[in-house]
C-alpha positions as CSV (number, residue, x, y, z in Angstrom):
1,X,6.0,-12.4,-85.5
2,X,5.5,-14.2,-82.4
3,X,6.6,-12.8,-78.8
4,X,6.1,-14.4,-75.7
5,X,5.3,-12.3,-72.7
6,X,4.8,-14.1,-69.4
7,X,3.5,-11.1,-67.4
8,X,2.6,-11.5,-63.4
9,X,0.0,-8.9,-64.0
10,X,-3.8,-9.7,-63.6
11,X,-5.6,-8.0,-66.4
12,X,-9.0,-7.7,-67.7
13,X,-9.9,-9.1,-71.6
14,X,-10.6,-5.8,-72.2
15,X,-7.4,-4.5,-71.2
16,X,-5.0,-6.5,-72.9
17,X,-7.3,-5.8,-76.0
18,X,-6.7,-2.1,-75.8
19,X,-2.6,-2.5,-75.2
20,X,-2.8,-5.1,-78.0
21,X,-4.4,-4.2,-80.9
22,X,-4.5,-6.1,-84.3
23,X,-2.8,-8.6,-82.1
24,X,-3.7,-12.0,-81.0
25,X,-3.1,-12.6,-77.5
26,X,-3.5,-15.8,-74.9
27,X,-3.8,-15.3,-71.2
28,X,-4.0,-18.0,-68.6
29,X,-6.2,-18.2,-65.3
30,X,-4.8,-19.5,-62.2
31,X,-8.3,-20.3,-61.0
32,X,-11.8,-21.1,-62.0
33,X,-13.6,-18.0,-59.9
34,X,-11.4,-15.3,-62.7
35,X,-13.4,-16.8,-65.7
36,X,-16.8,-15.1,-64.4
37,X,-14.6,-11.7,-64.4
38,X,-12.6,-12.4,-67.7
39,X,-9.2,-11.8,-65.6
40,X,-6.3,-13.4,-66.2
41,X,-2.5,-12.7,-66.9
42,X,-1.2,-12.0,-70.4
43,X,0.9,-14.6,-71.8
């Protein structure tokens, strides 16, 4: 199943691992400095 979440939430990897378990999730960056810190919002 496939769900789509466009959340405006800025999130750690680690995070949105935890909530989402056996899941695969995507989430996008709005800039280049949030890949150091592995933020970005759950999409």
């Amino acid at each position: 199943m496939l769900k789509i979440i466009d959340e405006k939430i800025l999130r750690t990897d680690d995070d949105i691992e935890q909530e989402c378990k056996n899941c695969k999730c995507l989430y996008t960056i709005d800039n280049y400095d949030k890949i150091i810190d592995n933020e970005g919002y759950l999409y």
